[in-house]
Backbone as a printed PyTorch tensor [residue, N CA C, xyz], in Angstrom:
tensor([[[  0.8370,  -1.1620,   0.0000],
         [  0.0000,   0.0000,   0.0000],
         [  0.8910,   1.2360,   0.0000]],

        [[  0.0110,   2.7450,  -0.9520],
         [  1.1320,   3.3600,  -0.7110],
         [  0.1030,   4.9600,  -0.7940]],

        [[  0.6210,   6.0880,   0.1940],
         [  0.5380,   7.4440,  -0.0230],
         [  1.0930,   8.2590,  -1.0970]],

        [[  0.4780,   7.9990,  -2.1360],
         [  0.9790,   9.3430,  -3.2890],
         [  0.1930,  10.4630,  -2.9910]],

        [[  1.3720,  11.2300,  -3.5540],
         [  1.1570,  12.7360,  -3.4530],
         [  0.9930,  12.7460,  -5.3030]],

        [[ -0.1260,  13.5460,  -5.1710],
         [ -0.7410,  13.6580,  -6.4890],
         [ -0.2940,  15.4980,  -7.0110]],

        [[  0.4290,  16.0110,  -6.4910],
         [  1.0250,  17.0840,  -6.3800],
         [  2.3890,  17.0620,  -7.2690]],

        [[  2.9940,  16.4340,  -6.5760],
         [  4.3540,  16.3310,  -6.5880],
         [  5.0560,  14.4780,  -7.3320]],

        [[  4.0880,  13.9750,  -7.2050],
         [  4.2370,  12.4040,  -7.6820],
         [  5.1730,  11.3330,  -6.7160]],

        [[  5.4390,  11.9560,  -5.5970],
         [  6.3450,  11.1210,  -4.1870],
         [  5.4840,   9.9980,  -3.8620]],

        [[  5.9990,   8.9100,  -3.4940],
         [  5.1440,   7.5940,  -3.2410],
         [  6.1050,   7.7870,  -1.2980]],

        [[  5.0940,   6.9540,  -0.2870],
         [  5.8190,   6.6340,   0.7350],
         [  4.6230,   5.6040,   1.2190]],

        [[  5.7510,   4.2990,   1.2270],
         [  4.7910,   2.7790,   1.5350],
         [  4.0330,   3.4060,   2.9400]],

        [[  3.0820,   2.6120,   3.1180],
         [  2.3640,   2.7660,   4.4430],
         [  1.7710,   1.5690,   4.2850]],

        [[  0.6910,   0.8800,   5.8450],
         [ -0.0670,  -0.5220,   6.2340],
         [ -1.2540,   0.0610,   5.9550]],

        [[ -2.1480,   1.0460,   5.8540],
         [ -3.5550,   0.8570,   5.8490],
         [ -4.0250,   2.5270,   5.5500]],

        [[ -5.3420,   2.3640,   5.0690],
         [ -5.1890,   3.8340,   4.9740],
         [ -4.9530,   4.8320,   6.4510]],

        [[ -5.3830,   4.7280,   7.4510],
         [ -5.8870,   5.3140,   8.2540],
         [ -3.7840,   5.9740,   8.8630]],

        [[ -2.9220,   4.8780,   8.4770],
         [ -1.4010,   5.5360,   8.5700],
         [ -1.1330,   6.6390,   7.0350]],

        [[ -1.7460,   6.1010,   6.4020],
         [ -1.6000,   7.1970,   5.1840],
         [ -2.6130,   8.6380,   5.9650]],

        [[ -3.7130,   8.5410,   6.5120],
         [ -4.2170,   9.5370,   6.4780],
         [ -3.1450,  10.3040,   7.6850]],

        [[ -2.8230,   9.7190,   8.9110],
         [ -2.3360,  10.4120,   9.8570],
         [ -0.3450,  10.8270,   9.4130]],

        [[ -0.1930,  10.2400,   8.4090],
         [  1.3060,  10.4960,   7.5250],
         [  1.1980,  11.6510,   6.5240]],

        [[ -0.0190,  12.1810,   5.6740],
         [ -0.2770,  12.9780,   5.1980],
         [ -0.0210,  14.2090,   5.6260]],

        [[ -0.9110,  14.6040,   6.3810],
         [ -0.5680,  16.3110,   7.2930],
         [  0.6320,  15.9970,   8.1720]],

        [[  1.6310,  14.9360,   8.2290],
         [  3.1170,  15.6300,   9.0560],
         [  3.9180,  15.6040,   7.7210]],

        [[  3.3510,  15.1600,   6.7360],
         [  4.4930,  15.2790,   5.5650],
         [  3.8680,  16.4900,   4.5940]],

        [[  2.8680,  17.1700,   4.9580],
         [  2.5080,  18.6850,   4.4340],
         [  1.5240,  18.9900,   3.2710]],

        [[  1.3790,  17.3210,   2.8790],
         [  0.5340,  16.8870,   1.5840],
         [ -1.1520,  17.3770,   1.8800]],

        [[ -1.1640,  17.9210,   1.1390],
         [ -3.2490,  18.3920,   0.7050],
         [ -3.6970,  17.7610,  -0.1360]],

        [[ -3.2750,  17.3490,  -1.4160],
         [ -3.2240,  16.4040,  -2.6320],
         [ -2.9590,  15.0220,  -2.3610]],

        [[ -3.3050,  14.2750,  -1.9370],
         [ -3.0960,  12.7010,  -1.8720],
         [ -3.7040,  11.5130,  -1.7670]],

        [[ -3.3460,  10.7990,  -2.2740],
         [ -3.9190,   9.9210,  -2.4500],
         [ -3.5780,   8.1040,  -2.1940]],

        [[ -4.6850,   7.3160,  -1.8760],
         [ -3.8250,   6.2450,  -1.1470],
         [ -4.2660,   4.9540,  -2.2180]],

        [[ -3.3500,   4.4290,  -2.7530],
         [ -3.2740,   3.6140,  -3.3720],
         [ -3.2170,   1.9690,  -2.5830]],

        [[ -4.0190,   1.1850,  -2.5080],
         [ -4.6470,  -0.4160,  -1.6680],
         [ -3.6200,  -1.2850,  -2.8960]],

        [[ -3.1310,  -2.3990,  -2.2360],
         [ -3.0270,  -3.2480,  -2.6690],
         [ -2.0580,  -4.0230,  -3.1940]],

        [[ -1.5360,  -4.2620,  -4.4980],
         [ -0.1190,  -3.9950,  -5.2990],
         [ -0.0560,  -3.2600,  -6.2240]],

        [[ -0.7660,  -1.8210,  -5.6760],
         [ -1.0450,  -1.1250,  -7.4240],
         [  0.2980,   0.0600,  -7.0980]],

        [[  1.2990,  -0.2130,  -6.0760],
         [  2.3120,   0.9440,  -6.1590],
         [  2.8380,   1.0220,  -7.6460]],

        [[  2.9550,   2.1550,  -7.8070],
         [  3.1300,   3.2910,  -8.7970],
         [  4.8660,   2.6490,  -9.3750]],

        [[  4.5460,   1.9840, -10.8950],
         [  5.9270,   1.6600, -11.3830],
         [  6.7010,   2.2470, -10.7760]],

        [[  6.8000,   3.6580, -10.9520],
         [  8.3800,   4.6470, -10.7300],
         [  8.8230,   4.0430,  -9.6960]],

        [[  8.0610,   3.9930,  -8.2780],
         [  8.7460,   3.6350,  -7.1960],
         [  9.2620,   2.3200,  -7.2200]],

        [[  8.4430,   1.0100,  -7.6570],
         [  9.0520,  -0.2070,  -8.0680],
         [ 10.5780,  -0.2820,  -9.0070]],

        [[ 10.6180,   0.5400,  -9.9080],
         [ 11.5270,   0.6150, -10.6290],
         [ 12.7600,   1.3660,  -9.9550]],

        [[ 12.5130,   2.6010,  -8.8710],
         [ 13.6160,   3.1440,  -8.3710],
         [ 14.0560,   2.0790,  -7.1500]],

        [[ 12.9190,   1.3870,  -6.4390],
         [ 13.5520,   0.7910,  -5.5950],
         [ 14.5670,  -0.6740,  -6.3550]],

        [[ 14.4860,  -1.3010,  -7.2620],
         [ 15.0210,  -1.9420,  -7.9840],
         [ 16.0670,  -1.9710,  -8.8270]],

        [[ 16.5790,  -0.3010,  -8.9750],
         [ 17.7900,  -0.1380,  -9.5050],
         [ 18.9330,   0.6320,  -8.4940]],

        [[ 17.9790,   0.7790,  -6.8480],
         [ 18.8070,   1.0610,  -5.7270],
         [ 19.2130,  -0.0420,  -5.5880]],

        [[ 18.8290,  -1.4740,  -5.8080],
         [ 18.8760,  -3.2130,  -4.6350],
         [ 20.3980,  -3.2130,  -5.9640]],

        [[ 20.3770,  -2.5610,  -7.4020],
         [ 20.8620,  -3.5420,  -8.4520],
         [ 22.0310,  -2.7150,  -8.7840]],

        [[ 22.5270,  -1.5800,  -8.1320],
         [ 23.5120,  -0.5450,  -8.0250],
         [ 24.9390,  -1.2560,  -7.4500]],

        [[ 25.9370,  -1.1830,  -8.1590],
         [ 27.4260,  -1.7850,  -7.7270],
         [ 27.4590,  -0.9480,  -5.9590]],

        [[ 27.9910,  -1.5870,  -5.1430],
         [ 28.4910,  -1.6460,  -4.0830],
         [ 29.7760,  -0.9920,  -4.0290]],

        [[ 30.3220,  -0.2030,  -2.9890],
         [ 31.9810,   0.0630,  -2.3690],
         [ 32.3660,  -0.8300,  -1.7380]],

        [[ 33.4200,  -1.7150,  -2.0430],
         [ 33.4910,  -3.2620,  -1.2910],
         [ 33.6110,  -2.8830,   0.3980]],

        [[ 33.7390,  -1.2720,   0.5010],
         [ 34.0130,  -0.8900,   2.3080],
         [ 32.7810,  -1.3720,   2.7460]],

        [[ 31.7840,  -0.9440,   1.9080],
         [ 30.0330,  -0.1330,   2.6300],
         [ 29.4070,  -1.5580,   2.0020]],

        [[ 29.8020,  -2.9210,   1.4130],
         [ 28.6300,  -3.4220,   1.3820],
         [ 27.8680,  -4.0800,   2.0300]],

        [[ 28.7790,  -4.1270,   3.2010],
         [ 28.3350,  -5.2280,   4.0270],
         [ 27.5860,  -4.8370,   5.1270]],

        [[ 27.2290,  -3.3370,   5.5370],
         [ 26.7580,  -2.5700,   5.9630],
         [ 25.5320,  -2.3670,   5.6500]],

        [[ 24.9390,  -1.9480,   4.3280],
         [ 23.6210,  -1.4830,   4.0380],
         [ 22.9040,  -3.2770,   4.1850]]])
């Protein structure tokens, strides 16, 4: 499940609506909207998927 901002196009996962509604007004959003289910918004699928698929610093990988 996820809080888009229909403003700005920002996705931020959330469990149910009622955390999207009380996540909304501390993150400043008037425009938003809560998306149920597995319907998150490609972009975010795709950015989180080329963060997991990004080469590593052999210092920092063992870390994240």
């Amino acid at each position: 499940m996820t809080l888009h901002c229909d403003k700005t196009g920002r996705h931020w996962p959330c469990d149910s609506f009622s955390q999207a509604a009380q996540m909304a007004p501390n993150l400043g959003l008037t425009d938003w909207t809560w998306c149920q289910g597995d319907t998150t918004p490609p972009t975010m699928r795709e950015t989180i998927a080329e963060m997991r698929a990004r080469p590593r610093h052999r210092i920092t990988m063992g870390i994240e």
